[in-house]
TITORVEX-557140 format. One record per residue (C-alpha): residue in three letters; residue number from 1; x, y, z. Coordinates in steps of 0.25 Angstrom, whole numbers, plus 5000, padded with zeros to 4 digits. Each point is the difference from the previous one (the first is absolute). Layout:
BEGIN
{"ALA" NUM {X Y Z}}
...
// end
This chain:
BEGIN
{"UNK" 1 {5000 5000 5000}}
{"UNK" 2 {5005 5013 4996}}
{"UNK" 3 {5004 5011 5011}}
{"UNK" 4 {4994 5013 5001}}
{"UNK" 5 {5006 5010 5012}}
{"UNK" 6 {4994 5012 5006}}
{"UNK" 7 {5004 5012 4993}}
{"UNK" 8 {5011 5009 5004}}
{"UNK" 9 {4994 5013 4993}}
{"UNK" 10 {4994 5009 5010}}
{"UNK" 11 {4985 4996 5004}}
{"UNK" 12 {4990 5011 5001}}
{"UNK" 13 {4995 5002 5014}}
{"UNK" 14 {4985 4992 5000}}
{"UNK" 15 {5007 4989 4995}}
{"UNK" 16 {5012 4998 5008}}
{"UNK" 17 {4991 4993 5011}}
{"UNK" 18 {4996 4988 4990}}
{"UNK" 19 {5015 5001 4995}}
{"UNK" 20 {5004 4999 5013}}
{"UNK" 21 {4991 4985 5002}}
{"UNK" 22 {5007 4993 4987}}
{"UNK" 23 {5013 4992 5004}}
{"UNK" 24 {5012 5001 4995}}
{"UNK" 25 {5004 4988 4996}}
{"UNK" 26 {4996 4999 4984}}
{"UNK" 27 {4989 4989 5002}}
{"UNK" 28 {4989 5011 4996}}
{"UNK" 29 {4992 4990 4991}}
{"UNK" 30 {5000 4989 5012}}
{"UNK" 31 {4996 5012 5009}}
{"UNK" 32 {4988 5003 4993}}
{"UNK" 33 {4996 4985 4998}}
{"UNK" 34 {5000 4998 5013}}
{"UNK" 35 {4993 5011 5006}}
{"UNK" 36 {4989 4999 4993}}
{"UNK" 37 {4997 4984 5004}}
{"UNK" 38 {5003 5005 5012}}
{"UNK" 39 {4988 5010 5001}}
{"UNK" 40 {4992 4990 4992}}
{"UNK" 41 {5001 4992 5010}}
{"UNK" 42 {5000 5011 5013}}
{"UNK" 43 {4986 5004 4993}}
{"UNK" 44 {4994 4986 4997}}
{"UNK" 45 {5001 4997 5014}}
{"UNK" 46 {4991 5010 5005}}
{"UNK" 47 {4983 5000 4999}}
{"UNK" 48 {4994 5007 4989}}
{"UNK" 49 {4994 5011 5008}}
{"UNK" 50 {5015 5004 5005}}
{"UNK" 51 {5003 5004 4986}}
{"UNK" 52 {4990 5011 5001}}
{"UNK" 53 {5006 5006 5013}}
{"UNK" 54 {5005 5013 5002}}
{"UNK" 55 {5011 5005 5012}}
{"UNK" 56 {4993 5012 5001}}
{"UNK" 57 {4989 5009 4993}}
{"UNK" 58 {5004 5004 4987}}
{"UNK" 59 {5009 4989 4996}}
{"UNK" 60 {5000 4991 4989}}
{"UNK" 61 {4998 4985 5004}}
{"UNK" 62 {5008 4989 4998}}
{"UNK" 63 {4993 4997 4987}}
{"UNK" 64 {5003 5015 4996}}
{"UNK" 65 {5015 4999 5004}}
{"UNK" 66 {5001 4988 4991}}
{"UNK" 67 {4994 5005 4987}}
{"UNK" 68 {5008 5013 5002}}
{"UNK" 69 {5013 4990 5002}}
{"UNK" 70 {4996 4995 4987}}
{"UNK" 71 {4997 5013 4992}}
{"UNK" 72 {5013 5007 5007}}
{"UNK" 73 {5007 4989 4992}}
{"UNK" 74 {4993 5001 4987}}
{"UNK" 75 {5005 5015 5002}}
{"UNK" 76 {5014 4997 5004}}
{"UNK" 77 {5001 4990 4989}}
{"UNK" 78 {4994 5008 4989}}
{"UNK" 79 {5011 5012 5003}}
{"UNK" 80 {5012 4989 5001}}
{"UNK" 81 {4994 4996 4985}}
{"UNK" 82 {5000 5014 4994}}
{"UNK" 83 {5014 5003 5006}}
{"UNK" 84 {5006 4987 4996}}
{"UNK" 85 {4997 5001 4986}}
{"UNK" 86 {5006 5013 4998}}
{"UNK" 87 {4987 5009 5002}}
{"UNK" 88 {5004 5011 5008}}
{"UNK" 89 {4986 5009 5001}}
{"UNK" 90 {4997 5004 5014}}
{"UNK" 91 {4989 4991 5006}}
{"UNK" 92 {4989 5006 5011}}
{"UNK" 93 {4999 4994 5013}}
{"UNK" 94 {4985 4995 5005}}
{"UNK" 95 {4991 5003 5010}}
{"UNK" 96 {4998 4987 5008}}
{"UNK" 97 {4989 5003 5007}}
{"UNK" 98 {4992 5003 4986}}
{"UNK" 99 {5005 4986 4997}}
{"UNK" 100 {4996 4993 5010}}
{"UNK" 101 {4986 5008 5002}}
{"UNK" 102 {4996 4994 4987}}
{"UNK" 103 {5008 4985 5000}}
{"UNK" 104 {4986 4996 5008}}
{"UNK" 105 {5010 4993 5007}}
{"UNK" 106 {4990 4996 5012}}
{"UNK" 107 {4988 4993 4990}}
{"UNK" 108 {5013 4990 4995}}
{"UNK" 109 {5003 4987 5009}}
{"UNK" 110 {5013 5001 5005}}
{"UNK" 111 {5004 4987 4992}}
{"UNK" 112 {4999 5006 4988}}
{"UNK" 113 {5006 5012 5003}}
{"UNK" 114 {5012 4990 5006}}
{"UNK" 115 {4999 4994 4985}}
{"UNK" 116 {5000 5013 4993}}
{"UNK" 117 {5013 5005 5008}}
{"UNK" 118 {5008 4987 4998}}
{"UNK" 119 {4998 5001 4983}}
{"UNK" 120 {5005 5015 5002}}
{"UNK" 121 {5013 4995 5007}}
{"UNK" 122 {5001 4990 4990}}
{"UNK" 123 {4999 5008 4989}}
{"UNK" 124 {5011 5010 5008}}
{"UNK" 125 {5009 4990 5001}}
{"UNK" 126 {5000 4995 4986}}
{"UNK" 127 {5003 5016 4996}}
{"UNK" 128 {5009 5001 5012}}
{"UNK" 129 {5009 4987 4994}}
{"UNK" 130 {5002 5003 4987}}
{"UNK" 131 {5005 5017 5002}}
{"UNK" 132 {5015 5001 4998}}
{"UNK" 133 {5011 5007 5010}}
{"UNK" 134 {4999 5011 4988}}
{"UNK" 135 {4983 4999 5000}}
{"UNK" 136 {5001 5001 5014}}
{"UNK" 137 {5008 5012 5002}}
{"UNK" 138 {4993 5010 4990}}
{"UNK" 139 {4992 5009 5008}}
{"UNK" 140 {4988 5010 4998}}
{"UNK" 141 {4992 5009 5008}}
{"UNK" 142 {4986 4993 5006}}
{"UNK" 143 {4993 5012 5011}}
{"UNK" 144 {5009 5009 4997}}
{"UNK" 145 {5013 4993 5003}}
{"UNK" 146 {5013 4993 4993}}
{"UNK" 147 {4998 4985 5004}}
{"UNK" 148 {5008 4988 4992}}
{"UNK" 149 {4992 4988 4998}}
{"UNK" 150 {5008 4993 5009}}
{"UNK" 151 {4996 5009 5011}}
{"UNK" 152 {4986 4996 4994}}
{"UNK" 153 {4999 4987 5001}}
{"UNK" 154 {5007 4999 5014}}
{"UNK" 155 {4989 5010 5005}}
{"UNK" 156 {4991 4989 4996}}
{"UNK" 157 {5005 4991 5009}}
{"UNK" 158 {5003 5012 5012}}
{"UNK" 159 {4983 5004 4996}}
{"UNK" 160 {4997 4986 5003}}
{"UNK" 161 {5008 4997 5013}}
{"UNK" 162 {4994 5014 5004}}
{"UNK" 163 {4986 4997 5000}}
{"UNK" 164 {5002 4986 5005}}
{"UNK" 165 {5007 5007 5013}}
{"UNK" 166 {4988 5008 5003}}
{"UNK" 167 {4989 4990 4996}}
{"UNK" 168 {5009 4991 5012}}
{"UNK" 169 {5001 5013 5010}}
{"UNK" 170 {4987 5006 4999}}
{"UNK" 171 {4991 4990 4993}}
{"UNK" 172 {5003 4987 5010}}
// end
């Protein structure tokens, strides 16, 4: 399996914290297998009704925080697509809460939404594994900010482990 590091180019702020949760050691593409059985898993072992939770008002519930997991990556690798392959137009960010107001997250079963997130990282992989060290290094500017597709595709991975830390600390 190929090794993909964490950038050494400078990180813009609100993304240092996911950055920050990636490890160090190359094994990107084991990473983000593996974290996504684990919360397969995490999330399969809880009653139905869990899903629909929230830790406070306002809050999305662990349905939502899933289906924005999955949308965030759709994102993240739609950006790393554009920027690998040479286009270097500058892409808008998203508003996450108009995306997860109208994903209708909480009238899905939380199976299919489980099944619907493993085909994304699926597909992420397969993109993931077949970019170059030169692919991976171009850069573009997505929110307003310079950011390398390999920067991109570990803030999958950092995205992930985020959301999977709170649905742990605030959600159990």
């Amino acid at each position: 399996m190929i090794k993909i590091y964490k950038p050494t180019e400078t990180v813009p702020p609100f993304y240092q914290g996911y950055i920050n949760l990636v490890p160090d050691d190359g094994n990107l593409l084991i990473h983000l297998e593996d974290i996504i059985s684990e919360t397969e898993e995490l999330v399969r072992s809880l009653p139905e009704e869990k899903t629909n939770y929230q830790y406070a008002p306002g809050k999305w519930t662990i349905r939502d925080m899933l289906v924005h997991m999955a949308d965030t990556e759709r994102i993240f690798v739609y950006r790393a697509l554009r920027f690998s392959r040479g286009d270097e137009t500058a892409l808008p960010g998203f508003n996450e809460k108009l995306f997860a107001e109208h994903a209708l997250a909480n009238e899905r079963y939380t199976e299919d939404i489980l099944r619907e997130f493993s085909r994304v990282r699926e597909a992420s992989i397969a993109f993931i594994e077949s970019l170059s060290d030169d692919a991976l290094n171009r850069k573009g500017a997505a929110n307003g900010y310079p950011v390398s597709v390999r920067l991109i595709v570990n803030l999958i991975y950092g995205h992930h482990k985020h959301h999977l830390n709170i649905l742990r600390e605030r959600y159990l």
